[in-house]
PLY file of the C-alpha trace (Angstrom):
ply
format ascii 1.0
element vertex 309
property float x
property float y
property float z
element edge 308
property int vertex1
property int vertex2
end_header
-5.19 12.49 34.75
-4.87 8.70 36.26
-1.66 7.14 34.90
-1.62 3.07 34.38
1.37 2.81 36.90
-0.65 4.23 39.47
-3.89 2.12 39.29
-1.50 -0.86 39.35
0.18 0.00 42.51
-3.52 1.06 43.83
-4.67 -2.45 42.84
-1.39 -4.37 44.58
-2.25 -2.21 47.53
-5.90 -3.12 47.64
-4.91 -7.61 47.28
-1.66 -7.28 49.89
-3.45 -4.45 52.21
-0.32 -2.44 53.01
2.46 -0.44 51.22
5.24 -2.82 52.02
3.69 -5.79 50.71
2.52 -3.95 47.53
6.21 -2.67 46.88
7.25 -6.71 47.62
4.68 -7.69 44.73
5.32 -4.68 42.71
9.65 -5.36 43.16
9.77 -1.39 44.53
10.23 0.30 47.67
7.47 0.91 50.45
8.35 4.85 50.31
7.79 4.41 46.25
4.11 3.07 46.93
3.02 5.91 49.58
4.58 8.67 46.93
2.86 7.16 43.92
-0.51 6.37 46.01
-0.52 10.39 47.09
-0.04 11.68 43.32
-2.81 8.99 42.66
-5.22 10.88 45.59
-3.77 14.09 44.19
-5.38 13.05 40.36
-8.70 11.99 42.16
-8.83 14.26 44.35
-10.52 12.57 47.06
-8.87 9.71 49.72
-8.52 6.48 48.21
-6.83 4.78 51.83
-7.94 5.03 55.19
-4.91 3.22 57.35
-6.57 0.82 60.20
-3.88 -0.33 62.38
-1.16 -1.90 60.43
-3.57 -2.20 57.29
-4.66 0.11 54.39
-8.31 0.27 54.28
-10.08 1.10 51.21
-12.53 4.34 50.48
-15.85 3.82 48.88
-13.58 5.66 45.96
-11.19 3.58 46.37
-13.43 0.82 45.78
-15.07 1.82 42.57
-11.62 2.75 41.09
-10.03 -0.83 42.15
-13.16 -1.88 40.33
-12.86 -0.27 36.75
-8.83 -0.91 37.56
-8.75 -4.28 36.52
-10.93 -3.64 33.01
-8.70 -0.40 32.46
-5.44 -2.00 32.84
-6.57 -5.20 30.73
-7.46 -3.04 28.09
-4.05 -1.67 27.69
-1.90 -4.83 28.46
-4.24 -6.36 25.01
-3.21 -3.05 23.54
0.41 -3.03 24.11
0.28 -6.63 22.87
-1.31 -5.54 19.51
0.62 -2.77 19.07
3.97 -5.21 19.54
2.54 -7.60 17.59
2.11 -4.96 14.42
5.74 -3.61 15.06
7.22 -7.07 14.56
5.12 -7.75 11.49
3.15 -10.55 13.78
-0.06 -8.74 12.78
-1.17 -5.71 10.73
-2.91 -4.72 7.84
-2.34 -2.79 4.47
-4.80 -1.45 1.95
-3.41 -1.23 -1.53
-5.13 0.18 -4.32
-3.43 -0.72 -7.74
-3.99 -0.23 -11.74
-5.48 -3.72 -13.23
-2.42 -4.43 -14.71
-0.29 -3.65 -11.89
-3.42 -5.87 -10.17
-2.31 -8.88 -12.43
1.53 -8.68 -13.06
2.98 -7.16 -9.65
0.69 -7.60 -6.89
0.18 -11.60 -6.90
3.83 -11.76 -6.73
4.27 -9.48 -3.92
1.82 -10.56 -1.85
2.62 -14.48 -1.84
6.01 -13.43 -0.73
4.42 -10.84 1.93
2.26 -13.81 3.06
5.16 -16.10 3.27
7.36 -14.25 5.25
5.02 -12.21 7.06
1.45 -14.38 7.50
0.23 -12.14 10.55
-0.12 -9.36 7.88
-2.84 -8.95 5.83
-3.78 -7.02 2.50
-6.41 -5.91 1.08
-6.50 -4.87 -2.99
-9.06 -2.45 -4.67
-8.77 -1.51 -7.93
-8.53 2.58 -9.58
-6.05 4.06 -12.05
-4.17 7.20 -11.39
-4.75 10.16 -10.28
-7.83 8.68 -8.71
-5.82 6.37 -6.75
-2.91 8.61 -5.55
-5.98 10.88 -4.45
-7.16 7.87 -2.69
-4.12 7.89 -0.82
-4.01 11.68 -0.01
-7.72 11.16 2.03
-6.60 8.76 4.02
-8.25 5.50 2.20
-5.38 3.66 1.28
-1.95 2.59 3.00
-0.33 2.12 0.02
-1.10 3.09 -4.22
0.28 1.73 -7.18
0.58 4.51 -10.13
2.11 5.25 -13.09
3.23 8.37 -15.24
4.27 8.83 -18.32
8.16 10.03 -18.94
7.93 13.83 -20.49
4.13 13.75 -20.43
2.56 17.25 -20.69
0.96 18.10 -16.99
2.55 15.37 -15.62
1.06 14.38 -11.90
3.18 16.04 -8.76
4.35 13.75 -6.24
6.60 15.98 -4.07
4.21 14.99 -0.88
4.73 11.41 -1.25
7.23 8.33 -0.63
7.91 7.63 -3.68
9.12 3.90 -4.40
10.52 3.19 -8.36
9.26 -0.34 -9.33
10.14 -0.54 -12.92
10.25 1.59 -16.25
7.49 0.13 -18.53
7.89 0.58 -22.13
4.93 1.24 -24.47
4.66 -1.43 -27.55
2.25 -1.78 -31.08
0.14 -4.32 -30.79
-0.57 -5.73 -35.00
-2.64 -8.89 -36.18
-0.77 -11.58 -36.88
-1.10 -10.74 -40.89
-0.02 -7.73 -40.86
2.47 -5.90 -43.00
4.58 -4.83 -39.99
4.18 -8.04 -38.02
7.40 -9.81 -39.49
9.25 -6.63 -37.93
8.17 -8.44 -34.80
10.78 -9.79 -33.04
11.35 -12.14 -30.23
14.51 -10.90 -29.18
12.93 -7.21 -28.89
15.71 -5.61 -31.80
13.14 -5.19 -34.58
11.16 -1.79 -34.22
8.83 0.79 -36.30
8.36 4.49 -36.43
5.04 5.19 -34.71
4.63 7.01 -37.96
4.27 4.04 -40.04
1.11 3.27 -38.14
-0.91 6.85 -39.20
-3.36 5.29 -41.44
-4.94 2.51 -39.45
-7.34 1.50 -37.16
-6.61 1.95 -33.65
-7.96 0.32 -30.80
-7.78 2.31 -27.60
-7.21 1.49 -23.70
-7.84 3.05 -20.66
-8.31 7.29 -20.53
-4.74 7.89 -19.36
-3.05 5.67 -22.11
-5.61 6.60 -24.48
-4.81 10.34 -23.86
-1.01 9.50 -23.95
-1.57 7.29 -27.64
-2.76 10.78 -28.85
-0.46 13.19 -27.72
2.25 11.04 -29.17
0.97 10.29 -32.57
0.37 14.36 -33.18
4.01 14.58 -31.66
4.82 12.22 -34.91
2.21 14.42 -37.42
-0.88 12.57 -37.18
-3.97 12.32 -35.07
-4.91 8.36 -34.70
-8.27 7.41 -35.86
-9.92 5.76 -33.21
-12.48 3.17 -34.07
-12.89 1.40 -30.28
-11.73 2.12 -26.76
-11.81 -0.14 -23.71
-10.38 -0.59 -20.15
-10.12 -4.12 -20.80
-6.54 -4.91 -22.04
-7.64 -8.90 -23.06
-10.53 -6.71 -25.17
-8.11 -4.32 -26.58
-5.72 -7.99 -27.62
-8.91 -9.45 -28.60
-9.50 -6.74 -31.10
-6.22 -6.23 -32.44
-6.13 -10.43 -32.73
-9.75 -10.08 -35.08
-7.56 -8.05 -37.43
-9.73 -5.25 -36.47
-6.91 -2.23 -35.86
-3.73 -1.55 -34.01
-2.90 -0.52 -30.90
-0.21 0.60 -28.08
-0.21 -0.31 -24.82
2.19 -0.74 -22.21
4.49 -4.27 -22.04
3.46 -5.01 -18.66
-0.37 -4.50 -19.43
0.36 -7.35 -22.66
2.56 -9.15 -19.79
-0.66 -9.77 -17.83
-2.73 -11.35 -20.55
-2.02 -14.32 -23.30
-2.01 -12.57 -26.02
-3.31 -14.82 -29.32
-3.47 -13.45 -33.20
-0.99 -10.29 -32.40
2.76 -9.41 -32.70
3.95 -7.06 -30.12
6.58 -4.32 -32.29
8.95 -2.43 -30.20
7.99 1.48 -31.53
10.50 4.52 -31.85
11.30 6.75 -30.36
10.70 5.04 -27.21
7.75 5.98 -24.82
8.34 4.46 -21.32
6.02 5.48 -18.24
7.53 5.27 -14.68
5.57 2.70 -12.17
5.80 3.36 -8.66
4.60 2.45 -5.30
3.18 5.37 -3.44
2.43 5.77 0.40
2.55 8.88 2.88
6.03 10.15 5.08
4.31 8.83 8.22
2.95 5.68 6.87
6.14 4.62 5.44
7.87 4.05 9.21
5.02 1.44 9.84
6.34 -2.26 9.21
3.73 -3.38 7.81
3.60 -1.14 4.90
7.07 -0.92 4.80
7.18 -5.08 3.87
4.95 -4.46 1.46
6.85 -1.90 -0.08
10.03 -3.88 -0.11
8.06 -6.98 -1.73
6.31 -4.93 -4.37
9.87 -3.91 -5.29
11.18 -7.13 -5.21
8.48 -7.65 -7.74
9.01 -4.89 -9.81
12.32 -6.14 -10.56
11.70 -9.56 -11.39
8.99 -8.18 -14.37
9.88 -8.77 -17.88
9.03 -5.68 -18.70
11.63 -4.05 -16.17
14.77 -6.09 -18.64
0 1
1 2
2 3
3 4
4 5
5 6
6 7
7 8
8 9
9 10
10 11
11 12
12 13
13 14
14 15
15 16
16 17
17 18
18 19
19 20
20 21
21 22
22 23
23 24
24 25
25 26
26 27
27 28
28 29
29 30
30 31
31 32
32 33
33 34
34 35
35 36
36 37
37 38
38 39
39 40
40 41
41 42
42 43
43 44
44 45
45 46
46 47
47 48
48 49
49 50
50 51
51 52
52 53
53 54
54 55
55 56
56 57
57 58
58 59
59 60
60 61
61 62
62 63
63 64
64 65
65 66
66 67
67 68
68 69
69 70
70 71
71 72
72 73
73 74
74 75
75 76
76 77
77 78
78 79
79 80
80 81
81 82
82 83
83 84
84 85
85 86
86 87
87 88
88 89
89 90
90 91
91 92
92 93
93 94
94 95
95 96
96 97
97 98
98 99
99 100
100 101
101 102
102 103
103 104
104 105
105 106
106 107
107 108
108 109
109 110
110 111
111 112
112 113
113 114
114 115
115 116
116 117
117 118
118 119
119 120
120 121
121 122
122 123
123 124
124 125
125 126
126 127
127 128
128 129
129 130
130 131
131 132
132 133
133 134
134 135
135 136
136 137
137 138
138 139
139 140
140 141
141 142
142 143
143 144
144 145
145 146
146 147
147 148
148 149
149 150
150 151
151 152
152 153
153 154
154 155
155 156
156 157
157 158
158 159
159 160
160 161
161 162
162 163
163 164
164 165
165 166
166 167
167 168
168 169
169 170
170 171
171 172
172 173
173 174
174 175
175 176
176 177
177 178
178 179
179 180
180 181
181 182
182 183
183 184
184 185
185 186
186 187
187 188
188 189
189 190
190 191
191 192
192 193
193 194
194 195
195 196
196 197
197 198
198 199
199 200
200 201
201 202
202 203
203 204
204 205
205 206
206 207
207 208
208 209
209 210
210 211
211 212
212 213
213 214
214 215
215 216
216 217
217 218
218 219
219 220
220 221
221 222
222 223
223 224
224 225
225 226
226 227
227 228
228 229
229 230
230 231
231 232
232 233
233 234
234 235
235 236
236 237
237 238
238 239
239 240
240 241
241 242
242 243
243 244
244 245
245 246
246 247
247 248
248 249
249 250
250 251
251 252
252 253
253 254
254 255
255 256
256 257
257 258
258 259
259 260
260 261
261 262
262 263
263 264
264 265
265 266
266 267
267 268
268 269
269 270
270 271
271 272
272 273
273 274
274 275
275 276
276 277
277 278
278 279
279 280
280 281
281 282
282 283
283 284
284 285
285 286
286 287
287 288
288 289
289 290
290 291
291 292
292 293
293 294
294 295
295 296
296 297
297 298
298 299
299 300
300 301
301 302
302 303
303 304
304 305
305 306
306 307
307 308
């Protein structure tokens, strides 16, 4: 195998024409040059210097490996710059996949503060709820994968493989029109709250699969089965509906953080269903800066959520 070292001292040897001047250029001894020029003749396998008086001479190998020296060793000098330049967070990138309303009500605020201290780095954001985003991260299509479970959910997902960063604990609330029997139980200060039970009889409007799945295995866990009369992805949709006096709902506070909610009261339910929201990356990708910034900042946002007081 050619080393780097080696073509360099071939190339110094090749400009100055003899071993002492090479080690002069090179700041090493002549004795250093012959040794590394006979393991580079060893590697080859074939003479690369014929000596002619008091000069070195080179060999038609010689010459063509002089020739593909220079492209060789500019290649990795522009690598070992790169490679610094990601290590000290003067370059990089990061793909993040994240939940919409992680999307809206975490990631902007991470990322501005990424940007500012960090502007060599650059993110990238695609969107994809749990599990399909943790799987995302698994195959090797994502640096980093915002997720959420629910706290004592039945089959809950298995993480063990992962870094696992906490960002916040997100509690569920009921979402009622404005003229609604239970909407004076509404309170600003978040001490007014209703049994889930209280809600059995009406109209619910449902979010995404997860929380819709999680809405019905905590209204049986209360003795009734919700009657679902929509279900939507959309979080302004599922405030929309609620606002149009057309049902109830529960979602989480941060996903009613991200949007302006207008014709609703958000009631504080009991007993209290919180899911966990994380930041997920692999053991290996953790160690790179990059990712490791954005980890930090995403937790720095976390903190600073409503929904995390």
């Amino acid at each position: 195998m050619i080393e780097a070292r080696h073509l360099r001292v071939l190339r110094a040897v090749a400009s100055t024409g003899s071993f002492s001047a090479a080690g002069r250029e090179l700041g090493c001894t002549q004795p250093a040059v012959s040794q590394q020029m006979k393991a580079l003749e060893s590697s080859v396998g074939t003479p690369l210097l014929v000596r002619t008086g008091r000069e070195m001479r080179l060999t038609q190998a010689g010459e063509a490996l002089v020739r593909h020296a220079a492209g060789i060793i500019a290649g990795l000098t522009a690598a070992e710059e790169e490679v610094a330049a990601i290590a000290g967070l003067r370059a990089g990138r990061v793909r993040l996949v994240s939940f919409p309303s992680g999307s809206s009500a975490l990631v902007p605020t991470a990322l501005a503060a990424l940007r500012a201290a960090h502007p060599g780095t650059r993110v990238s954001l695609e969107e994809a709820e749990p599990p399909n985003s943790v799987e995302l991260l698994r195959e090797g299509d994502c640096d980093v994968a915002l997720a959420f479970r629910y706290e004592d959910a039945a089959g809950a997902e298995e993480w063990d493989d992962l870094v696992v960063r906490p960002l916040l604990s997100d509690r569920l609330v009921a979402l009622v029109p404005e003229g609604h029997r239970l909407a004076r139980t509404a309170r600003t200060d978040g001490a007014g709250s209703v049994a889930i039970g209280e809600l059995a009889r009406e109209s619910w409007i449902a979010g995404c699969p997860r929380c819709r799945g999680q809405l019905v295995e905590v209204c049986e866990g209360a003795g009734f089965t919700p009657r679902i009369d929509f279900a939507t992805d959309d979080y302004p949709a599922v405030v929309g509906l609620v606002g149009a006096g057309l049902g109830v709902a529960v979602l989480p506070q941060l996903a009613v953080d991200s949007v302006r909610p207008r014709g609703v009261r958000t009631v504080a339910l009991e007993p209290a269903v919180r899911r966990e929201i994380v930041a997920l990356t692999l053991p290996d990708l953790a160690q790179v800066p990059a990712v490791a910034a954005t980890l930090d900042e995403l937790t720095r946002a976390g903190a600073r959520q409503p929904a995390a007081r």
